[in-house]
PAMAR-994486 format. One record per residue (C-alpha): x, y, z. Coordinates in pm, whole numbers, plus 50000, padded with zeros to 5 digits. Layout:
N
XYZ ...
% end
This chain:
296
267902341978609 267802314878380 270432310278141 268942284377941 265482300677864 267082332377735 266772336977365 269942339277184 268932363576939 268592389377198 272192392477235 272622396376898 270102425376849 272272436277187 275602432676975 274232450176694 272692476176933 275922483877010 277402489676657 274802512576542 274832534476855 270912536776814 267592515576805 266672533576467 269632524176255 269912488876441 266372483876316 267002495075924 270282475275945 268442439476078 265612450875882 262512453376166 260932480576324 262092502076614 260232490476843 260652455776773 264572466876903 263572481877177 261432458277309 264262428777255 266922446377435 264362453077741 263602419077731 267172410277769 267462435278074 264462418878223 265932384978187 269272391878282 267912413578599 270562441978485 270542471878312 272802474277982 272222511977796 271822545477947 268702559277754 269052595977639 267142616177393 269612614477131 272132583977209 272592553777416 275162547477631 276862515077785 276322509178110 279152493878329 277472453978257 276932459977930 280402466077889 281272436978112 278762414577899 279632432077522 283052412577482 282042378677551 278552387277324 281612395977053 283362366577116 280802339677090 279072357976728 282682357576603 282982318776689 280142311376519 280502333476206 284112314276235 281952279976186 279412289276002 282502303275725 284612259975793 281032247575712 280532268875439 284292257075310 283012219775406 280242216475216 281762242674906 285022209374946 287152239574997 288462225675345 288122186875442 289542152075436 288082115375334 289882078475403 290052058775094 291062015575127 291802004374844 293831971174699 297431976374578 296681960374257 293931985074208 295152016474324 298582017374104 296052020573837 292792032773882 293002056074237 295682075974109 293752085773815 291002093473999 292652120374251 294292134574064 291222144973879 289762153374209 291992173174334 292202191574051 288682201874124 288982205874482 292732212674560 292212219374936 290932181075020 293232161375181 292862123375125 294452092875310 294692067075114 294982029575326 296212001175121 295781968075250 294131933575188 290281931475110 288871920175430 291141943675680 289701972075427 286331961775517 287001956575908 288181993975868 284832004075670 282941988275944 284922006076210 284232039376038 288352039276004 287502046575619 284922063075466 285502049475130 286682018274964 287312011274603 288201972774522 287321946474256 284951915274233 284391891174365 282921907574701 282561889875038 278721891975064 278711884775443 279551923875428 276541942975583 275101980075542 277381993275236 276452001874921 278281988874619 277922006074301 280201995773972 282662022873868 284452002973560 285541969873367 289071958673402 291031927073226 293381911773288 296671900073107 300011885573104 303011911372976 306151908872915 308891930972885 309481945772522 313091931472462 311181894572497 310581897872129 309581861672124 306451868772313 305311899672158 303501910971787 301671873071748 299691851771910 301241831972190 299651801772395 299611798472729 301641767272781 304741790072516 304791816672787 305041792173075 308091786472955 309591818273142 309001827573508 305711835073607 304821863173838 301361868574009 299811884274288 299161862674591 297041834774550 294871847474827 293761874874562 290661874474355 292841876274057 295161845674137 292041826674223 290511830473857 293841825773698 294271795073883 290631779673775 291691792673403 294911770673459 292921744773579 290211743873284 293151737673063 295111714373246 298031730873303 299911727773679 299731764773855 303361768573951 304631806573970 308341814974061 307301845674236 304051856374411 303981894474468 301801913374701 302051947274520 301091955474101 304281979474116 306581951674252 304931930173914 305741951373670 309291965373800 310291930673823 308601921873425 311191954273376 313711939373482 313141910773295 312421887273578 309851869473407 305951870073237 303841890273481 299991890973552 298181925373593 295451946373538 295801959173144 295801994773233 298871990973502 301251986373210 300432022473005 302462031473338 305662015773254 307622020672940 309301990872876 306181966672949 303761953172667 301421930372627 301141889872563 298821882572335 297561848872440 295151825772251 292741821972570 290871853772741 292211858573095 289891873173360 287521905073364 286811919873667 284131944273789 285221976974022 283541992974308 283222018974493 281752008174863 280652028375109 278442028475428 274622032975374 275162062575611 277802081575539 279492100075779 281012129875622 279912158175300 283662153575180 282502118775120 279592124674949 281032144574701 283992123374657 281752091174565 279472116374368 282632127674172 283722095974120 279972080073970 279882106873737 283322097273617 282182059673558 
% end
């Protein structure tokens, strides 16, 4: 006897065989003829070199190794009905999990918005989200530790099989908080708000870079008080009245007592992503880059 060449379909029409109590109404149930029954569950006798029914003229009847064999035949339909019903859930995103990287500076914004439309959607996805600088976000892409990253431009172009696709427009500003009445309601230059402490990101962010070249185009020396690795950290301290902050415009909606410098030079724009593997590895990610393209 040969396992392996045994068709696995005969121990369904056995399992089946066995709920029914006859070939006839095993047949209407699976929707084939009689004989087509019969001949399946010799077949399976034949192959498995025992015999499974007692054959009367009215009713079949277990034989000792059918009900040795009926259990496990049970067990292993069950198991895959069981998977059949988590893929179902998988693809439906009723079950499931995705890894998102994604910048501080553009999470505290942007990420938040976006699950918590998604999960509004599909409530039973769990997401990790992974914060961390731009190039250990794509080392983790690479190593298939995320599935998904969301960050701004520039992008490192030595970056291999992703795709990139543009998800929004952000600006940038400087803000200050809304008891600094001297800075708010007019038109302020840059060199006027220097006169309070500056607070950026790290200079090793994309952001910092083009506000640097801006300070350079005009002449002006680059010299923050405080360089912050996290957008929260920014704008708590520009609460606190710490000093003139730089952000992403939409990170201050987020914080009541922050507004808006209106300056008479245009600070940096920057371009969003999502960026993902050309092969991706997982439904739950499909659908969550899916979800958030139609958003864009």
């Amino acid at each position: 006897m040969n396992l392996e060449e045994i068709d696995v379909n005969l121990f369904k029409i056995f399992y089946y065989v066995c709920q029914y109590g006859t070939f006839s109404k095993t047949a209407e149930a699976l929707g084939v003829t009689q004989p087509s029954v019969s001949y399946s569950i010799k077949t399976l006798e034949t192959q498995l070199g025992i015999k499974l029914f007692e054959r009367s003229s009215y009713s079949l009847t277990l034989t000792s190794e059918g009900e040795m064999l009926l259990p496990y035949v049970e067990q292993s339909l069950n198991s895959l009905k069981t998977g059949m019903i988590n893929i179902n859930d998988l693809v439906n995103l009723n079950s499931g999990q995705i890894s998102i990287g994604v910048p501080s500076h553009i999470g505290v914004f942007l990420l938040t918005d976006i699950i918590s439309d998604f999960t509004k959607e599909y409530p039973n996805i769990k997401i990790k989200v992974i914060s961390k600088p731009t190039k250990e976000l794509f080392r983790l892409l690479n190593n298939n530790e995320l599935e998904v990253l969301i960050d701004s431009s520039p992008l490192d172009n030595s970056f291999n099989n992703v795709e990139i696709y543009k998800i929004a427009t952000e600006n940038c500003i400087l803000a200050c908080n809304r008891k600094m009445t001297e800075l708010r309601d007019k038109k302020i230059s840059l060199k006027k708000v220097l006169n309070y402490p500056l607070i950026v990101p790290l200079r090793t962010s994309s952001s910092t870079k083009e506000l640097m070249r801006i300070f350079e185009k005009n002449k002006i020396p680059f010299n923050p008080s405080y360089e912050i690795s996290t957008s929260d950290m920014i704008a708590e301290m520009i609460e606190k009245n710490l000093g003139v902050g730089y952000l992403f415009e939409k990170t201050i909606a987020l914080y009541d007592n922050i507004c808006k410098i209106d300056l008479n030079i245009t600070l940096p724009t920057f371009d969003i992503y999502i960026i993902y593997k050309d092969k991706i590895p997982s439904v739950t990610a499909k659908k969550f880059i899916s979800f958030v393209k139609n958003r864009s």
